[in-house]
C-alpha positions as CSV (number, residue, x, y, z in Angstrom):
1,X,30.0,3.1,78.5
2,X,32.7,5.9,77.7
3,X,33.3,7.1,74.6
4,X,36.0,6.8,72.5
5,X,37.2,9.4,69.3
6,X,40.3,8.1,67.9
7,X,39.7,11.0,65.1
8,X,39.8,14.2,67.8
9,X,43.8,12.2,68.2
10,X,44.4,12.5,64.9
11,X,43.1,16.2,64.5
12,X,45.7,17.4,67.4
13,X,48.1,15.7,65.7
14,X,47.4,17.1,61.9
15,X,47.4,20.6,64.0
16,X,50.5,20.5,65.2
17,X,51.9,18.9,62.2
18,X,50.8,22.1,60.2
19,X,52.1,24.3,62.7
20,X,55.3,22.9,63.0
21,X,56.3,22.0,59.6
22,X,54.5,24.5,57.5
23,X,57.8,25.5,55.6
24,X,58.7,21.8,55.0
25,X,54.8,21.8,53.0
26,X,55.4,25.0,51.2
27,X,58.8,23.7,49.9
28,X,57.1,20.3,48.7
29,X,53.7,22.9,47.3
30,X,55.9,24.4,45.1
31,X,58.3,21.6,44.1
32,X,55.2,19.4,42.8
33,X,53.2,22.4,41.3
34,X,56.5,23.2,39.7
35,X,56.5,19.3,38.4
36,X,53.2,19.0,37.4
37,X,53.2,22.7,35.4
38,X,56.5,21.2,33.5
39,X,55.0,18.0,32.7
40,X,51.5,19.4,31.6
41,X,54.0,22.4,29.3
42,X,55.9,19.4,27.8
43,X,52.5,17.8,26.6
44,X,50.6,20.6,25.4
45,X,53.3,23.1,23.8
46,X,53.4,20.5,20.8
47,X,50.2,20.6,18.2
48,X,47.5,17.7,20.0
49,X,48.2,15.9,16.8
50,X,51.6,15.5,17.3
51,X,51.0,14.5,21.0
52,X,48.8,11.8,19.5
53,X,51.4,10.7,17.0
54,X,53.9,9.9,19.9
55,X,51.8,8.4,22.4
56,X,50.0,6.5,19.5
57,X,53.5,5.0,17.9
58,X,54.7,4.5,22.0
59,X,52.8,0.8,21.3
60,X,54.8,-0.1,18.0
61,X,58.1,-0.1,19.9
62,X,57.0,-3.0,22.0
63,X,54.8,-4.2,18.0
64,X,51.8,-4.0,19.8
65,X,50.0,-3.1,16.8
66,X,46.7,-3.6,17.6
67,X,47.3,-1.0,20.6
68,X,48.7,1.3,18.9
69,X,45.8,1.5,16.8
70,X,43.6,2.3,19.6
71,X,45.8,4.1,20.9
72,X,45.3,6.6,17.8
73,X,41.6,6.3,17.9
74,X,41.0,6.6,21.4
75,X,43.4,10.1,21.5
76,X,41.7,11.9,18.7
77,X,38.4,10.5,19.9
78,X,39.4,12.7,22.7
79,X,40.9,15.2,20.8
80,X,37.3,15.4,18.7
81,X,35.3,15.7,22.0
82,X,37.3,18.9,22.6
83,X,38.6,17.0,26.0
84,X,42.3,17.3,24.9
85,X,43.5,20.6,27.0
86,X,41.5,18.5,30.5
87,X,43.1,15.2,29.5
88,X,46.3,16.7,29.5
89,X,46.2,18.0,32.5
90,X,44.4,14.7,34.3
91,X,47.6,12.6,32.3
92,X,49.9,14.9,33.9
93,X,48.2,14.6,37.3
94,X,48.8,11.0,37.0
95,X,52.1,10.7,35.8
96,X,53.1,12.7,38.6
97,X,51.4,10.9,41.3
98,X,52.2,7.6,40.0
99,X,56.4,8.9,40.0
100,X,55.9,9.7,43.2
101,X,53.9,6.6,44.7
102,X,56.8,4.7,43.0
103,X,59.8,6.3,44.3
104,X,58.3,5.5,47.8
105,X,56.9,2.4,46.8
106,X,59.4,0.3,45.0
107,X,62.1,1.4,47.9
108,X,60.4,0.3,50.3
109,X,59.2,-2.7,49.1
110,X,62.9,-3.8,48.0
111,X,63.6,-2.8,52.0
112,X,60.2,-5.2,53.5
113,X,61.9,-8.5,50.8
114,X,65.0,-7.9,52.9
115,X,63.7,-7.3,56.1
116,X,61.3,-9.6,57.5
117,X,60.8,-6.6,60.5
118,X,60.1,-4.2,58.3
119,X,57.3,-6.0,56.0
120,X,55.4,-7.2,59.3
121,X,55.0,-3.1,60.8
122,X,54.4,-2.3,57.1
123,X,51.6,-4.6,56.1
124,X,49.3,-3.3,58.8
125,X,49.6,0.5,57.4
126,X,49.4,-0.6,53.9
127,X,46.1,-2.6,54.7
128,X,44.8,0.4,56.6
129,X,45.9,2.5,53.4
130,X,43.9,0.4,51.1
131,X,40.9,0.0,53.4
132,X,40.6,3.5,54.0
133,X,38.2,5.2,51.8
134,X,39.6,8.0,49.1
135,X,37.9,10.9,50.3
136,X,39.7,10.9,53.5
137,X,43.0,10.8,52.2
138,X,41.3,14.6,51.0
139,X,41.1,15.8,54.1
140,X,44.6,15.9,55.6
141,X,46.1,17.4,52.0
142,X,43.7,19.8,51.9
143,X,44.3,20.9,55.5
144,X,48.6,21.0,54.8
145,X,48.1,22.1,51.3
146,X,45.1,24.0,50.2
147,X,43.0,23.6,47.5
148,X,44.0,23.3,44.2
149,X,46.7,20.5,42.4
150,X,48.8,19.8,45.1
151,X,46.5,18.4,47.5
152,X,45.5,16.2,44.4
153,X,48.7,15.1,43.7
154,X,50.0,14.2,47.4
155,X,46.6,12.6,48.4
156,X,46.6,10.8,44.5
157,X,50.6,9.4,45.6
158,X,49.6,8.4,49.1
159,X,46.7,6.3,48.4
160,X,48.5,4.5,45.1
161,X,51.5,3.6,47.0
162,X,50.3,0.3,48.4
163,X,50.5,-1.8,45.5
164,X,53.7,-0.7,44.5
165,X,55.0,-2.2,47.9
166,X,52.9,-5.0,47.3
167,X,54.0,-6.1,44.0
168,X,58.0,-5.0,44.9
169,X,58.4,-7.6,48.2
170,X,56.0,-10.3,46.1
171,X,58.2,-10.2,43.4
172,X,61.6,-10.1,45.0
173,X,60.5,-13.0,47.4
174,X,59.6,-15.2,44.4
175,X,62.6,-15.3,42.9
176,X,64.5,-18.6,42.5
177,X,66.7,-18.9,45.6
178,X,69.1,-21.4,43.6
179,X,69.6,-18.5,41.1
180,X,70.6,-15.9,43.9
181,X,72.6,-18.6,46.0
182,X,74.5,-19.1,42.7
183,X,75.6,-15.5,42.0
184,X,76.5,-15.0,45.8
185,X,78.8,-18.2,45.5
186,X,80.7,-16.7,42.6
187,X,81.1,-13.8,45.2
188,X,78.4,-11.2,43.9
189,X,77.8,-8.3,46.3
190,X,74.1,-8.6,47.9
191,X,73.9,-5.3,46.1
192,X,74.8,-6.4,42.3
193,X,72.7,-9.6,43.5
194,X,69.4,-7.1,43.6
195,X,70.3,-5.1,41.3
196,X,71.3,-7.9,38.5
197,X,70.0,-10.4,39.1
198,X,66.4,-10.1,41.4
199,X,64.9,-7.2,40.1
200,X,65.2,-8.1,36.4
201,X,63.7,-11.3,37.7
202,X,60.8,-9.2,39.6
203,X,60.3,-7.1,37.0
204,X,57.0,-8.1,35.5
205,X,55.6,-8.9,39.0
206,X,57.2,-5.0,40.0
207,X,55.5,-3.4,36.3
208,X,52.3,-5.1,37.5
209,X,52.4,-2.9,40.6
210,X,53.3,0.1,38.9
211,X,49.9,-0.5,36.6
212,X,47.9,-0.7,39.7
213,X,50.0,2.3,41.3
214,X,48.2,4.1,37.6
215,X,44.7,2.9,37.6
216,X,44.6,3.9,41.7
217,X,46.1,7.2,40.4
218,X,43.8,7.6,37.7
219,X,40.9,6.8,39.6
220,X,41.6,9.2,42.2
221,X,42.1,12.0,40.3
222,X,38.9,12.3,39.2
223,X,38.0,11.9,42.6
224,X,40.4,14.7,43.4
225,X,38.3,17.0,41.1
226,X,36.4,17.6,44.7
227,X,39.3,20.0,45.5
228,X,40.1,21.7,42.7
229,X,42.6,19.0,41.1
230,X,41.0,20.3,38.0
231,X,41.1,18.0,34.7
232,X,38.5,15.6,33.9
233,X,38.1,15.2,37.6
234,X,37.0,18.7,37.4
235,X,34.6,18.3,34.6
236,X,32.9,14.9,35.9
237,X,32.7,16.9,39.5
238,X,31.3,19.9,37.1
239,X,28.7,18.0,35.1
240,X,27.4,15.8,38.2
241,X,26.7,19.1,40.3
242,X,24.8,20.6,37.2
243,X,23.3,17.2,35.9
244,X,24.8,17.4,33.1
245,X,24.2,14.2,31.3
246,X,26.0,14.6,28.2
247,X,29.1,16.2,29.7
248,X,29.6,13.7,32.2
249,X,29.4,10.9,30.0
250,X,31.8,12.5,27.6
251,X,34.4,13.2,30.7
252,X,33.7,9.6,31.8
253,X,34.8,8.4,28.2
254,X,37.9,10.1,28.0
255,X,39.0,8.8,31.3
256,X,38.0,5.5,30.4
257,X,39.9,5.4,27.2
258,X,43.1,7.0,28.7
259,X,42.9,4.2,31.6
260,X,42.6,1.9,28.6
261,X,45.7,3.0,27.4
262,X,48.1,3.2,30.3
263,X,46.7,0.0,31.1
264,X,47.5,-1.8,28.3
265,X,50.5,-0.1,27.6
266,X,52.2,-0.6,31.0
267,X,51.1,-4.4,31.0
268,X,52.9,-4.4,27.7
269,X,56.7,-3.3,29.1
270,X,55.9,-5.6,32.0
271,X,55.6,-8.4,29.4
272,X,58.4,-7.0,27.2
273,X,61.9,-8.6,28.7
274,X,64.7,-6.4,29.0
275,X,67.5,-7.0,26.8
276,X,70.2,-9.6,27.9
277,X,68.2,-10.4,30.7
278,X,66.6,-13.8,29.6
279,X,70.8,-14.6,28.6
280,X,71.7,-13.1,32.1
281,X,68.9,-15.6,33.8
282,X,69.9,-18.5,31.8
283,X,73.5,-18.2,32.2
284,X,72.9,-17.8,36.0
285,X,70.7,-21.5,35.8
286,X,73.9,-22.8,33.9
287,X,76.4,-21.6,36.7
288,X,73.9,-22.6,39.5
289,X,74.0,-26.3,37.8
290,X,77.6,-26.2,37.4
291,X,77.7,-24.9,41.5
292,X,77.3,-28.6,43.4
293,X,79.4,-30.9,40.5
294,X,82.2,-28.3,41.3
295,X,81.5,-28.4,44.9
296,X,82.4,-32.5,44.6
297,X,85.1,-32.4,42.5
């Protein structure tokens, strides 16, 4: 029976790959380390208390009390576990990521809802994507970018960026087709159509995504702590090779309680409608009404 190595394919291809584009991956190196160093300076030059403050009172603007509560609680918790310097840098990590497995994401999704084409090649890669298990996606960015943040960050964006794909096309598809048949027959441009009327209809199917796109992020950071992504990645990689019970469990926490909060927090602004757009939704039900009695008249 011959023998088949789809993976000796793939290396030739990740070799050449890295010998032909090298300066394309050194530009993007030092564009994300750039990013991430700005991010993690903006959230540790302030005192931690005032940090917590922020993030804490973030809730209260959508009067999600009870979350901003733990919010407060779960951040000093932190704070008291002297976990705050790590969990910076794992929340910048993420943050990161997650803007970058959007900015791919969300596009491309809006381009599959549009494109019947283009969602049926997609949905094979992004099943692959999902399937594939998160060590390997450590591999290749290691291989282009070295150890250290970088790899963590482009192999954290790659494997998040399903679900924002996901989410996008689901949630453009499932809006009312009377609603967008309406606002084309008053002469919309498909354009002001998806931008004014489809994705503020999508958006709490689209924020759903972009809370999976974190938790994937999130969850592969600490896996990322295998290369050097530092963080509480670092530490739980730290305390496993040592057996170090107690610092493990305390790493574990902290990324429990931070996944607790950009959960619920992101849930939250998906729940939270934009302003005018339940008047912009219902005024577009009125006008699609009013479409066929003006049609017979």
């Amino acid at each position: 029976m011959p023998s088949i190595d789809p993976g000796q394919y793939v290396q030739i291809w990740v070799l050449w790959l890295s010998q032909r584009c090298a300066a394309v991956f050194d530009v993007a190196a030092h564009m994300l380390t750039a990013t991430v160093r700005l991010v993690e300076q903006v959230l540790s030059t302030p005192a931690p208390l005032i940090v917590i403050a922020v993030l804490g009172a973030a809730p209260l603007l959508l009067r999600r009390f009870g979350l901003a509560a733990f919010a407060w609680a779960a951040l000093w918790l932190i704070l008291a576990m002297r976990l705050w310097a790590a969990t910076v840098e794992t929340l910048s990590l993420v943050l990161v990521s997650t803007a970058v497995a959007v900015m791919l994401g969300i596009p491309l999704g809006i381009g599959c809802s549009v494109n019947r084409t283009l969602s049926v090649i997609t949905r094979p890669a992004l099943d692959f994507m999902q399937t594939l298990p998160a060590y390997v996606y450590l591999i290749p960015a290691v291989f282009f970018f070295g150890v250290g943040t970088v790899p963590a960050v482009v192999a954290t964006a790659i494997f998040a960026i399903p679900p924002a794909v996901r989410m996008t096309e689901l949630g453009l598809r499932q809006v009312d087709p009377e609603l967008v048949e309406a606002a084309v027959a008053f002469g919309a441009h498909p354009w002001r159509v998806l931008r004014e009327v489809r994705l503020p209809l999508a958006r709490p199917t689209i924020m759903a995504g972009v809370n999976q796109v974190i938790m994937l992020a999130l969850s592969m950071v600490v896996i990322s702590g295998l290369v050097g992504g530092g963080g509480l990645g670092g530490l739980v990689v730290s305390a496993v090779t040592q057996l170090d019970i107690g610092a493990g469990f305390n790493s574990g926490l902290a990324v429990v309680l931070l996944a607790i909060y950009l959960d619920r927090t992101t849930a939250a602004l998906g729940g939270a409608s934009r302003p005018g757009a339940g008047r912009a939704a219902r005024a577009q039900r009125r006008r699609a009404a009013a479409t066929p009695s003006r049609s017979g008249t």
